[in-house]
MIFIMAR-262709 format. One line per 2 residues: their letters; for each residue x, z, y of C-alpha. Coordinates in nm, 4 decimals. Each point is the difference from the previous one (the first is absolute). Example, Ala and Ser with C-alpha at 12.3 -4.5 7.8 and 13.67 -1.06 7.14 Angstrom:
<nodes>
as = 1.2300 0.7800 -0.4500 | 0.1370 -0.0660 0.3440
</nodes>
This chain:
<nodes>
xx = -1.0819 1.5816 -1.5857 | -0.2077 -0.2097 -0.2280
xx = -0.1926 0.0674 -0.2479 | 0.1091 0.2378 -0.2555
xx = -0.1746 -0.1334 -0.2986 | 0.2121 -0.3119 0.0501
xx = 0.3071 -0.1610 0.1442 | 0.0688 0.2116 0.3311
xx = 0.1562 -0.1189 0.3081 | 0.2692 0.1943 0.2549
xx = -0.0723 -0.0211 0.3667 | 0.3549 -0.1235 0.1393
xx = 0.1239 -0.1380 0.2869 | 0.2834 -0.2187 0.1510
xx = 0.1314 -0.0530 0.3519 | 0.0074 -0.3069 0.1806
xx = 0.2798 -0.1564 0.2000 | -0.1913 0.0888 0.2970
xx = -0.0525 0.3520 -0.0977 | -0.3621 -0.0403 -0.1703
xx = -0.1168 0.1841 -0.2643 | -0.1717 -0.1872 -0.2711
xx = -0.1461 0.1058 -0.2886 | -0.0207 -0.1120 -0.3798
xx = -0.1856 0.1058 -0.3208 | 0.2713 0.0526 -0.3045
xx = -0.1421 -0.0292 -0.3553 | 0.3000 0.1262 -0.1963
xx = -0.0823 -0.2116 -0.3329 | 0.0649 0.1175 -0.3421
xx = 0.3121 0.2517 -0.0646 | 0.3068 -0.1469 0.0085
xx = -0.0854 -0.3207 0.1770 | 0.2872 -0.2009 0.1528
xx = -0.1546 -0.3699 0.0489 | -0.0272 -0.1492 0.3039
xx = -0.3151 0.1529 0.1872 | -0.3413 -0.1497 0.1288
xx = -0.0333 -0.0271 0.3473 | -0.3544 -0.0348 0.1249
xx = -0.0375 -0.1678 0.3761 | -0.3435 -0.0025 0.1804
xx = -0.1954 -0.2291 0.1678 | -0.0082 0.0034 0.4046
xx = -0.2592 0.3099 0.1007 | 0.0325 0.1596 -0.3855
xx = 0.1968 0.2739 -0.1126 | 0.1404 0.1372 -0.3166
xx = -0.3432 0.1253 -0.1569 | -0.0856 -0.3859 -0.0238
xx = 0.2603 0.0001 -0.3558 | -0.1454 0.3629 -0.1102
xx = -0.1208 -0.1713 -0.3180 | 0.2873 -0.2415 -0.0870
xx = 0.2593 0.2579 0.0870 | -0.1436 0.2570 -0.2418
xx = -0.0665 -0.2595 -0.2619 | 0.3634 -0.1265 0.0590
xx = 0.1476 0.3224 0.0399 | -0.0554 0.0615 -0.4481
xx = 0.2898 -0.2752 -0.0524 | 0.2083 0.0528 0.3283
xx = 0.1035 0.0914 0.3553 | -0.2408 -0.0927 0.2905
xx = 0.0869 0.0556 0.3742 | -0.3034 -0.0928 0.2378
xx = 0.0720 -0.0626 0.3271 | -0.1788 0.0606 0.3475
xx = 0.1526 -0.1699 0.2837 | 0.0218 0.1180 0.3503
xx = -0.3432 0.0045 0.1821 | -0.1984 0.0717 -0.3607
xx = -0.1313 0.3031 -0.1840 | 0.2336 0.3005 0.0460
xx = 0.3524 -0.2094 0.1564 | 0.0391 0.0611 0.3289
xx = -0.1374 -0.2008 0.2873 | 0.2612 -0.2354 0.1848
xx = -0.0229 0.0824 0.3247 | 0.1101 -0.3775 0.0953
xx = -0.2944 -0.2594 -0.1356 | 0.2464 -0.2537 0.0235
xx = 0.1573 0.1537 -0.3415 | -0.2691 -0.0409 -0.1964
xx = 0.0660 -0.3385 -0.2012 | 0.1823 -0.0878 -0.3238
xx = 0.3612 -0.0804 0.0723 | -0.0224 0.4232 0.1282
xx = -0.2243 0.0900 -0.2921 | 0.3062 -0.1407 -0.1863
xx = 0.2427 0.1108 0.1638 | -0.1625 0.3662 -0.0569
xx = -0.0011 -0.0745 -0.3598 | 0.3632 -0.0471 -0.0197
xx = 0.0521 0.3208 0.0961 | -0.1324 0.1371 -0.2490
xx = 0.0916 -0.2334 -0.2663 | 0.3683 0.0839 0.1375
xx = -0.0730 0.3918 0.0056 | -0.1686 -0.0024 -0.3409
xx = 0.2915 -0.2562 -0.1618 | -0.2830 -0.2110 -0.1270
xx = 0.2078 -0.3325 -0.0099 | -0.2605 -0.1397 -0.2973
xx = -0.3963 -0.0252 -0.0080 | -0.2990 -0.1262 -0.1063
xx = -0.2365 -0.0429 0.3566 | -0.3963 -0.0161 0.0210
xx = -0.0584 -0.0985 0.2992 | -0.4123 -0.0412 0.1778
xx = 0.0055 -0.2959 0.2370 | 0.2354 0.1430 0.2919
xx = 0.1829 0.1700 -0.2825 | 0.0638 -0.3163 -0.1802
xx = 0.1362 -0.1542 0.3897 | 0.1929 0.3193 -0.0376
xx = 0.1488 -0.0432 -0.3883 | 0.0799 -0.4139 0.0647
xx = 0.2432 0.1063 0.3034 | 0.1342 0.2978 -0.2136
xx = 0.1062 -0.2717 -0.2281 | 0.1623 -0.2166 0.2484
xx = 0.1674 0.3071 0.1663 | 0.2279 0.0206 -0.3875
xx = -0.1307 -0.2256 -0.2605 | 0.0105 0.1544 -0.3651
xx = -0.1227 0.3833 0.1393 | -0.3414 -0.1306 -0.1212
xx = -0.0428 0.0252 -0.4002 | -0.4099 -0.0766 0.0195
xx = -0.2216 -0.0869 0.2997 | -0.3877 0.0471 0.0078
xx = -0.1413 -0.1791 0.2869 | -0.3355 0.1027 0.1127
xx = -0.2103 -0.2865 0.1481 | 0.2768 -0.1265 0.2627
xx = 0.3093 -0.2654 -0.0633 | 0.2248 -0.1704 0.2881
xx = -0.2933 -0.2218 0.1331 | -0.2944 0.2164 0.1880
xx = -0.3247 -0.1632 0.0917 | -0.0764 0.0286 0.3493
xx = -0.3944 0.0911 -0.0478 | 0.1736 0.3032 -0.1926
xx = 0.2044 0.1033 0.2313 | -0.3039 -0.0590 0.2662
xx = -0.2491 0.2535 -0.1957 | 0.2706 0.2217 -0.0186
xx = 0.0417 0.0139 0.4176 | -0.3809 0.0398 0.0029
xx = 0.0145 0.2894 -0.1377 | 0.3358 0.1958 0.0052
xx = 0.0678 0.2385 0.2752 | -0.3667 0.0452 0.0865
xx = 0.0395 0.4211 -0.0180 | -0.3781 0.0513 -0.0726
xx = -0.1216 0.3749 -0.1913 | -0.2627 0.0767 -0.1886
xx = -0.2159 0.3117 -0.0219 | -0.0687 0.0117 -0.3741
xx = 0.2178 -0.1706 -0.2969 | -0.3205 -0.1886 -0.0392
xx = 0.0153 -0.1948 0.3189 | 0.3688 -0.0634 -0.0191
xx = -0.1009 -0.1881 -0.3486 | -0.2526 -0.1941 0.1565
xx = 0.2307 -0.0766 0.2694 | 0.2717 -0.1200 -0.2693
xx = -0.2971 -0.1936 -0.1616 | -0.0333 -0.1475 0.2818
xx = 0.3500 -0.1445 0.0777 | 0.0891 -0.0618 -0.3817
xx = -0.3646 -0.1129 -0.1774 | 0.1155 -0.3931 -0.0189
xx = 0.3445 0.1211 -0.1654 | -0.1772 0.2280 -0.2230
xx = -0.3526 -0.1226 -0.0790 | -0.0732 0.2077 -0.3118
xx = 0.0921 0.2981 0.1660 | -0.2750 0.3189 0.0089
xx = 0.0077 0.3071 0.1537 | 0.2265 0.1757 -0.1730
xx = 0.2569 -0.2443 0.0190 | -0.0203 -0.0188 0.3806
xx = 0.0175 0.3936 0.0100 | 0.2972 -0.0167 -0.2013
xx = 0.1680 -0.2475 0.1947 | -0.1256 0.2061 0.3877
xx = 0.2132 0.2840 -0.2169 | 0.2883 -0.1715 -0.0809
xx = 0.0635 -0.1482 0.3970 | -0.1587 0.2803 0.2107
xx = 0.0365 0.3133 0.0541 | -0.1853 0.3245 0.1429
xx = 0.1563 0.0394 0.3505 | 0.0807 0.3257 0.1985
xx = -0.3339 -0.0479 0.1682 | -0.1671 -0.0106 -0.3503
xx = -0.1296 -0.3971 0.0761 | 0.1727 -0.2107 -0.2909
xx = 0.2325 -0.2913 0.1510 | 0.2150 -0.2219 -0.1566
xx = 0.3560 0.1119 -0.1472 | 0.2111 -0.2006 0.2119
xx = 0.1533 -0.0358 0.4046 | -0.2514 -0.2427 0.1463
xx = 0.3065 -0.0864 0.1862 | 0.1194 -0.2371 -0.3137
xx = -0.2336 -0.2538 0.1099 | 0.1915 -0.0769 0.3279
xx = 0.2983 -0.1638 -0.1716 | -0.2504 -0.1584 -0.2275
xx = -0.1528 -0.2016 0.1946 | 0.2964 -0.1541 0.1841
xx = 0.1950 -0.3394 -0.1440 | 0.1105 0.0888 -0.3075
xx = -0.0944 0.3700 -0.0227 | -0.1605 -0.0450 -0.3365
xx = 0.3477 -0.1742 -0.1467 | 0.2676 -0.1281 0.0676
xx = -0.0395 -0.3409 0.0554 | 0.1612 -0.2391 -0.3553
xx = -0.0389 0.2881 -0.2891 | 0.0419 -0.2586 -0.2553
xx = 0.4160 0.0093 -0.0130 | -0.0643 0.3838 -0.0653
xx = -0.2469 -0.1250 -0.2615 | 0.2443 -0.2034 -0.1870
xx = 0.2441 0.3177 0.0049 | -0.2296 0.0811 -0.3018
xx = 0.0663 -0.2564 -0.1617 | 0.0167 0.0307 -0.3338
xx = -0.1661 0.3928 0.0132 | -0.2284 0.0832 -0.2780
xx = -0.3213 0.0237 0.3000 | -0.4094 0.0287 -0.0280
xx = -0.1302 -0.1417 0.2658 | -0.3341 0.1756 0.0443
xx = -0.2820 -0.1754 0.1868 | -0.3809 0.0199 0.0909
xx = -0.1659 -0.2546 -0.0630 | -0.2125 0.0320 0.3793
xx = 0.3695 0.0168 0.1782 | -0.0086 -0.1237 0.3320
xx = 0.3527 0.0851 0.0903 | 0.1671 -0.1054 -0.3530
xx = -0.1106 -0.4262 -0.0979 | 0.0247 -0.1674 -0.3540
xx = 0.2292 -0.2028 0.1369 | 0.2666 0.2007 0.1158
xx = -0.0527 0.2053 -0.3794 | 0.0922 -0.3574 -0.1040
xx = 0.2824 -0.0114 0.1905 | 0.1254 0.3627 -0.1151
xx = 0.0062 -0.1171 -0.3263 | 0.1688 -0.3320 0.0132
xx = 0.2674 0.1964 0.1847 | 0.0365 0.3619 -0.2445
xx = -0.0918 -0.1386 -0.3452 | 0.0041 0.3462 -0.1136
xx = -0.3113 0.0744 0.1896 | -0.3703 0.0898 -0.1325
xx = -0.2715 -0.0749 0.1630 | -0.3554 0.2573 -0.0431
xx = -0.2758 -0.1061 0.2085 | -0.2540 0.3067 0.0426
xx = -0.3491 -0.1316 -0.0112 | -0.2253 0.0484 0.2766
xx = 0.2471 0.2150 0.2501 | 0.1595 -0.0916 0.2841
xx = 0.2680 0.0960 0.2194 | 0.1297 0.2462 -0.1816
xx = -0.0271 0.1441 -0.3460 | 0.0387 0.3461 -0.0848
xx = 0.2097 -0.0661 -0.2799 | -0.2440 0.2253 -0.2064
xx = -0.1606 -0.3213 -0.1409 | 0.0091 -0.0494 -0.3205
xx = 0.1863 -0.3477 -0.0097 | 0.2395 0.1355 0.2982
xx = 0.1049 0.2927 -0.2362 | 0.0534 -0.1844 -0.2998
xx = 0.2253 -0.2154 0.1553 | 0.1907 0.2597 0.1875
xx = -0.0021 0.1878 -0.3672 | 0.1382 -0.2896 -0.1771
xx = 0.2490 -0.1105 0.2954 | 0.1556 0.3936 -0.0395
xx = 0.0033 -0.0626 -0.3792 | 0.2563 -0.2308 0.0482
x = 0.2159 0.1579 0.2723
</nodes>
């Protein structure tokens, strides 16, 4: 459960087409509630405890589902590699939008999550009543992408919580210069995890990074026709300002094509905010206001 001095979370689970089970946080919202939900969608190796924050902030004024997808956190492993990419994290989704009769919802979506919320919208245009995009649109860069391969997969484990934070450091310190210790702690707690042998290792199936790094394992291949399904979709498009996977230029291009997008640039952060910045909330805050 969550905390108790605040907005608590369920443990609950849904079953994919393939017989996984995968697991979600539910923040019930306020009594009563009957709005569409928030549904929260990770980044590639993160999990659900990377929305803890939002959700509970979120969770005073409505709904919030937050999502792990197969290979992460507590879903189940896929015992074919091959499975892990986003037209199957989708596909798993549906399920449970289908089992839950969600057929209306706001999305926040982290980088892979936002992949993950553009093809929702293509899959049935007008299920999406607000979008938050975190630091990704329909147009990756490639030196993104190439970090990313670097590093994902690499199964390393750490002794103390304190090396696994200088191990983050090391990997994330150009996306997050301003960063001190505590902030690297907190973010070796929010993606690994103390393992049976009592070393702490990452939260996800090293196995994701197989599909990765083939042709089009990071996304499928011309996003921006599921872009322009949300068209028109009250959206905050959320980016650091350091992003080497999301460019000015394809922000530009978001715009021109969903006038009813805002643009916050974090300062000094890279690929990909938390979401816990200040500017990031207040537009998420204000873009709920509306809904």
């Amino acid at each position: 459960m969550g905390n108790s001095n605040s907005q608590a979370y369920q443990d609950k689970s849904w079953t994919s087409a393939d017989g996984l089970s995968l697991y979600y946080r539910e923040y019930a919202g306020p009594d009563g509630y009957e709005g569409p939900p928030v549904i929260c969608m990770h980044g590639l190796t993160r999990n659900s405890r990377d929305f803890a924050d939002l959700a509970e902030h979120i969770a005073q004024t409505r709904r919030v589902l937050v999502l792990e997808m197969r290979g992460r956190g507590m879903s189940d492993y896929a015992p074919d590699a091959s499975s892990y990419n986003p037209v199957q994290y989708v596909a798993d989704v549906e399920v449970l939008l289908a089992e839950r009769a969600i057929d209306r919802f706001i999305s926040i979506g982290t980088s892979m999550g936002g992949l993950m919320t553009m093809m929702l919208a293509a899959n049935k245009q007008g299920r999406l009543v607000a979008v938050v995009m975190n630091d990704i649109g329909p147009q990756i860069e490639a030196d993104g992408i190439e970090r990313i391969t670097g590093y994902v997969g690499q199964g390393r484990s750490y002794p103390t919580w304190m090396h696994a934070a200088r191990s983050i450091c090391n990997v994330h310190a150009e996306a997050f210069p301003d960063y001190g210790l505590d902030q690297w702690l907190e973010m070796a707690k929010r993606t690994m995890v103390v393992s049976q042998n009592g070393r702490i290792s990452y939260d996800y199936d090293m196995a994701i990074a197989e599909p990765f790094k083939e042709p089009e394992g990071a996304a499928p291949a011309d996003l921006w026709p599921a872009f322009d399904a949300l068209s028109g979709v009250p959206m905050v498009l959320v980016r650091g300002e350091l992003s080497d996977l999301l460019s000015p230029e394809t922000v530009s291009e978001m715009g021109k094509r969903n006038p009813a997008m805002t643009t916050v640039t974090v300062p000094r952060v890279g690929h990909a905010p938390t979401l816990d910045e200040p500017e990031a909330r207040e537009a998420i805050d204000a873009l709920l206001a509306k809904v």
